[in-house]
OpenMM code with the backbone's topology and positions (N, CA, C; nanometers):
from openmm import Vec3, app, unit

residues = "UNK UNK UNK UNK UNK UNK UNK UNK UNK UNK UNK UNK UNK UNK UNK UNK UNK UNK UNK UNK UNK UNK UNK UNK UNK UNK UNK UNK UNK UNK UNK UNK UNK UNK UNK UNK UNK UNK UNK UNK UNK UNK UNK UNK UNK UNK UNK UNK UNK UNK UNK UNK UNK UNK UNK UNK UNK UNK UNK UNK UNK UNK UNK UNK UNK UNK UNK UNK UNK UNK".split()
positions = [
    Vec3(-0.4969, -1.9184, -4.2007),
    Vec3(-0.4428, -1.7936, -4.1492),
    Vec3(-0.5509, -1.7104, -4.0796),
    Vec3(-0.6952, -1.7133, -4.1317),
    Vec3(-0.7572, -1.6364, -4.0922),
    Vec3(-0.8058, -1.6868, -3.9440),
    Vec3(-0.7926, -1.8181, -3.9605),
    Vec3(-0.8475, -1.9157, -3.7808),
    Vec3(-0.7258, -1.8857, -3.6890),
    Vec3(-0.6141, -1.8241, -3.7107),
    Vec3(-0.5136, -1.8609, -3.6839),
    Vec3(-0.5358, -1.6832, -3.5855),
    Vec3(-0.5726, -1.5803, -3.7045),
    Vec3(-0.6046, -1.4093, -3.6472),
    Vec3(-0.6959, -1.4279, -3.5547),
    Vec3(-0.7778, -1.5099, -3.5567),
    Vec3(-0.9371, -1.4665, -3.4887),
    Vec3(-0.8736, -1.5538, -3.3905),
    Vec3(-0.7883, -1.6563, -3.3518),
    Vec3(-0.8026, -1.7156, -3.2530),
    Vec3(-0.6788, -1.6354, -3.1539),
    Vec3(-0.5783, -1.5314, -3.1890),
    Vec3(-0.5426, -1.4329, -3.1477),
    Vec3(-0.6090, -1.3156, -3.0893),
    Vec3(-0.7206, -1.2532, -3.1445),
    Vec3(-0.8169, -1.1997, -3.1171),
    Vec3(-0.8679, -1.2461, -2.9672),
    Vec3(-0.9061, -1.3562, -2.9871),
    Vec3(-0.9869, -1.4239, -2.8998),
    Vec3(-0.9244, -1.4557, -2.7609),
    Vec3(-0.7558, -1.5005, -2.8110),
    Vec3(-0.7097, -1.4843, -2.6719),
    Vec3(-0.6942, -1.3705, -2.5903),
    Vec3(-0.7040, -1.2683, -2.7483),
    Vec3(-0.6446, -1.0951, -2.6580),
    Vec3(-0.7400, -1.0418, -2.5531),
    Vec3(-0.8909, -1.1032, -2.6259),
    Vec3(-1.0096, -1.0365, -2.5722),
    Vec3(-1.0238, -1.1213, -2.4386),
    Vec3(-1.0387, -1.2554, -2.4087),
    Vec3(-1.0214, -1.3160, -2.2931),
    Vec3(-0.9225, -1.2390, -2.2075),
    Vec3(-0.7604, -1.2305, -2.2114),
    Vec3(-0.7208, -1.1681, -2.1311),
    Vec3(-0.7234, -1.0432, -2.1264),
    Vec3(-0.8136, -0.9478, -2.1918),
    Vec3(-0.8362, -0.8404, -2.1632),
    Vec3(-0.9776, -0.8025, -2.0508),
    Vec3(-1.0944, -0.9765, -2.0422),
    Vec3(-1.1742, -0.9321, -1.9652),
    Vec3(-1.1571, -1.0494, -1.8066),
    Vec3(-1.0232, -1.1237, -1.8503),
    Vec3(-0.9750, -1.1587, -1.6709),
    Vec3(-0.8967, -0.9932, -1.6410),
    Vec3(-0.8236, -0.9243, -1.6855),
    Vec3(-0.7549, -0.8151, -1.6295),
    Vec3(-0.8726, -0.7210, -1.5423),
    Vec3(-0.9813, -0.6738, -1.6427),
    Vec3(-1.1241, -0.6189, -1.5911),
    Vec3(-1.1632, -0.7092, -1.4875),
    Vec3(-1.2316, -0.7918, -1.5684),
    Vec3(-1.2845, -0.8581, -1.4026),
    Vec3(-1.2645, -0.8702, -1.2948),
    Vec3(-1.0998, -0.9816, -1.3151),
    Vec3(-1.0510, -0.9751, -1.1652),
    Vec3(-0.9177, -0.8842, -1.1020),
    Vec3(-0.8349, -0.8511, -1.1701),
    Vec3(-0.7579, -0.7884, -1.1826),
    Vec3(-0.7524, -0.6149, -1.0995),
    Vec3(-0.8769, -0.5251, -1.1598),
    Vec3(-0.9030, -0.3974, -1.1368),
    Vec3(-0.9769, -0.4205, -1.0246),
    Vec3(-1.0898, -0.4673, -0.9670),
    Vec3(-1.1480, -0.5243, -0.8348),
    Vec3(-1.0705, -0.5503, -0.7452),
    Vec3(-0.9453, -0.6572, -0.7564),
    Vec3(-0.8945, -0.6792, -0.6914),
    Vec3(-0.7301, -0.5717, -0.6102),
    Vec3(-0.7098, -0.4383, -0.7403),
    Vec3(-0.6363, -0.3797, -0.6856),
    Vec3(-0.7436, -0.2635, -0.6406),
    Vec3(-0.8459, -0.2452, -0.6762),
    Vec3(-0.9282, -0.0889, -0.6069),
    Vec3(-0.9487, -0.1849, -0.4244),
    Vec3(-0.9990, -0.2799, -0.4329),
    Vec3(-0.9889, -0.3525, -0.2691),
    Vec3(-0.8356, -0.3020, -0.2150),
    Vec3(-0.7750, -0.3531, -0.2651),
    Vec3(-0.6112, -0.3088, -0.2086),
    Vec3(-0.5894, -0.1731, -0.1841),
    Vec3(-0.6217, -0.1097, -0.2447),
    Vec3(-0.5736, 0.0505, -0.2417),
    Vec3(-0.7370, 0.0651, -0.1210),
    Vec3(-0.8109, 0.0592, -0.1505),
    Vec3(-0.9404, 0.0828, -0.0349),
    Vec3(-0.8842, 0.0527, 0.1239),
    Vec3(-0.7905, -0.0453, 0.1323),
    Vec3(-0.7903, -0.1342, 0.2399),
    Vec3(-0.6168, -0.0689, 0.3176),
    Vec3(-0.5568, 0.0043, 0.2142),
    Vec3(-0.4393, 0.0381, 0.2603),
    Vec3(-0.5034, 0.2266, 0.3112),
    Vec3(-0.5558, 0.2472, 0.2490),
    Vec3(-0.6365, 0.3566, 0.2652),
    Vec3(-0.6517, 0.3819, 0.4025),
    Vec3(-0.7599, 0.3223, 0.4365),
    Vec3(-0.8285, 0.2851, 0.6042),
    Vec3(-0.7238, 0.2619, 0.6888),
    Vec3(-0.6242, 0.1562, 0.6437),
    Vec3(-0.5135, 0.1608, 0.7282),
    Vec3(-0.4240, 0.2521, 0.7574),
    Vec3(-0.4423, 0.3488, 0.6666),
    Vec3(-0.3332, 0.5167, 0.6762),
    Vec3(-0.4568, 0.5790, 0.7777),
    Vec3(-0.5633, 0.6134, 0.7543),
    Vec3(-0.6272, 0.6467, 0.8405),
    Vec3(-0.6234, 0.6318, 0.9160),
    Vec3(-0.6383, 0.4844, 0.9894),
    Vec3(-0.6284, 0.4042, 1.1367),
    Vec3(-0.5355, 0.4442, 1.2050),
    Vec3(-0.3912, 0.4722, 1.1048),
    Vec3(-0.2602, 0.4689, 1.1660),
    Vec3(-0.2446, 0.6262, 1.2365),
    Vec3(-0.3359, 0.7588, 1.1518),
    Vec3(-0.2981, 0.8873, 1.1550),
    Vec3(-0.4511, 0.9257, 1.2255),
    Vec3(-0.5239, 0.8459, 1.2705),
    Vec3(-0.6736, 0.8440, 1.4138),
    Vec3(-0.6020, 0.8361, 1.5085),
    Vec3(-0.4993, 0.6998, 1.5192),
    Vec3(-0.4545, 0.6634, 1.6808),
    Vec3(-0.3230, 0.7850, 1.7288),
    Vec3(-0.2642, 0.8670, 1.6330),
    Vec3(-0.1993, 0.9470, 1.6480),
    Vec3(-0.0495, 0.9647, 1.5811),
    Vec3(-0.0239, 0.9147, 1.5202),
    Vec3(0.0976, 0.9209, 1.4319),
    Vec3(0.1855, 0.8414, 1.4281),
    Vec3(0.3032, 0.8549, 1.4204),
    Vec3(0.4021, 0.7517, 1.3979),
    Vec3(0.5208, 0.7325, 1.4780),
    Vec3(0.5864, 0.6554, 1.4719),
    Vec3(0.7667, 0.6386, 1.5780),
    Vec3(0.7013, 0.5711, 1.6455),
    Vec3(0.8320, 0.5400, 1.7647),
    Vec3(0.8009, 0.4765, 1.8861),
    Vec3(0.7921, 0.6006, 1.9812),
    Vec3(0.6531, 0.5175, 2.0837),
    Vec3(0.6197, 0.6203, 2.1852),
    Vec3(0.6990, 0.5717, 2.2795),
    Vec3(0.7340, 0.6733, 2.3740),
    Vec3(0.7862, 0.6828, 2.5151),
    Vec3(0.7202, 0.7525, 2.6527),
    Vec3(0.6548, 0.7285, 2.6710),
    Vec3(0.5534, 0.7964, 2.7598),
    Vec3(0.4962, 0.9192, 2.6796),
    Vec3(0.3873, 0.8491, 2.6266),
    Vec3(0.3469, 0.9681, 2.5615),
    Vec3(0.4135, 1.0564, 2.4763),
    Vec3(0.5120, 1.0586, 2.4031),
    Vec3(0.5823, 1.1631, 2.3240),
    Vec3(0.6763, 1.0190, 2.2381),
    Vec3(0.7220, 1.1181, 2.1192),
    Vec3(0.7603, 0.9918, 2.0318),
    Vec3(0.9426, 1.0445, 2.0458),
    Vec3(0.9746, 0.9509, 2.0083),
    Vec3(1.1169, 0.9656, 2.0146),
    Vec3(1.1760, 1.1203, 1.8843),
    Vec3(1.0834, 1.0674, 1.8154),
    Vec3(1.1185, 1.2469, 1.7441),
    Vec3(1.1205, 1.3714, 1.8000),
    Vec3(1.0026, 1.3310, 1.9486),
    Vec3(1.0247, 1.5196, 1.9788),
    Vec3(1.1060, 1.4647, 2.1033),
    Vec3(1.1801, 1.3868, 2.1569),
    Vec3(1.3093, 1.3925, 2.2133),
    Vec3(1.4368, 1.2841, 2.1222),
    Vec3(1.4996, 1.3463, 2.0648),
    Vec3(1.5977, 1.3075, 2.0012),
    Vec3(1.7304, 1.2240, 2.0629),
    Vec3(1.7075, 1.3090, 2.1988),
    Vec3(1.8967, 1.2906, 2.2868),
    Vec3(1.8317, 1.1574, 2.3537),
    Vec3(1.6390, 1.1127, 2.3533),
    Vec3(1.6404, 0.9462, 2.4537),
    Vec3(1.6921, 0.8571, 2.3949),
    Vec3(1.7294, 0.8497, 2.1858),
    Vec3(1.7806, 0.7634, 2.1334),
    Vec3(1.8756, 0.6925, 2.1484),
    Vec3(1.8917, 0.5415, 2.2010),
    Vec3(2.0210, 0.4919, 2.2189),
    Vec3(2.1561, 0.5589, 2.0879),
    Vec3(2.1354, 0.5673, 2.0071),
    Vec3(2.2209, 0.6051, 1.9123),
    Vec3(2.2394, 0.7052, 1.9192),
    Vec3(2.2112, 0.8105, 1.9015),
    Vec3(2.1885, 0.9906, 1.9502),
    Vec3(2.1820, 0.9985, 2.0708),
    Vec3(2.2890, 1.0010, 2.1546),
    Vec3(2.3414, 1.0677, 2.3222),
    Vec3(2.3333, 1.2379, 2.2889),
    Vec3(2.3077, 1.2918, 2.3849),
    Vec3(2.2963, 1.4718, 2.3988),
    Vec3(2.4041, 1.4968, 2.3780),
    Vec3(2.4732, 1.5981, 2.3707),
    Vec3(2.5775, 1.6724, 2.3303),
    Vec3(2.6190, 1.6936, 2.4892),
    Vec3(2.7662, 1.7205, 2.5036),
    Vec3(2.7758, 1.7119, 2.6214),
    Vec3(2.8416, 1.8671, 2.6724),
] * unit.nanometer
topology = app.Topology()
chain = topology.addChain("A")
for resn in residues:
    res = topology.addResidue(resn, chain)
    for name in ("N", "CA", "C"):
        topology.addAtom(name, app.Element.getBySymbol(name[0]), res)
């Protein structure tokens, strides 16, 4: 019984130092890397589709789906 605790132990502690090791490294890279990419995205100037220079948000009525009011 007692080989039986310690070898419970032993698995807990193994997967407690793959979670550390590779686990936490591998999501702080992820979050680092999505990071830069929000940046990248809000450097080149924001979001939507552009239309000559202006995004379809600040003209609403160019949307094929949304025609102007008539």
């Amino acid at each position: 019984m007692q080989r039986f605790i310690f070898f419970r132990l032993q698995l807990w502690y193994s997967l407690a130092n793959m979670l550390h090791v590779w686990l936490i490294p591998a999501l702080m890279i992820l979050v680092a890397a999505l990071c830069v990419f929000y940046l990248l995205i809000k450097a080149r100037g924001g979001s939507g589709t552009r239309t000559e220079g202006r995004t379809v948000w600040d003209n609403p009525g160019e949307q094929d789906d949304n025609p102007p009011p008539a």
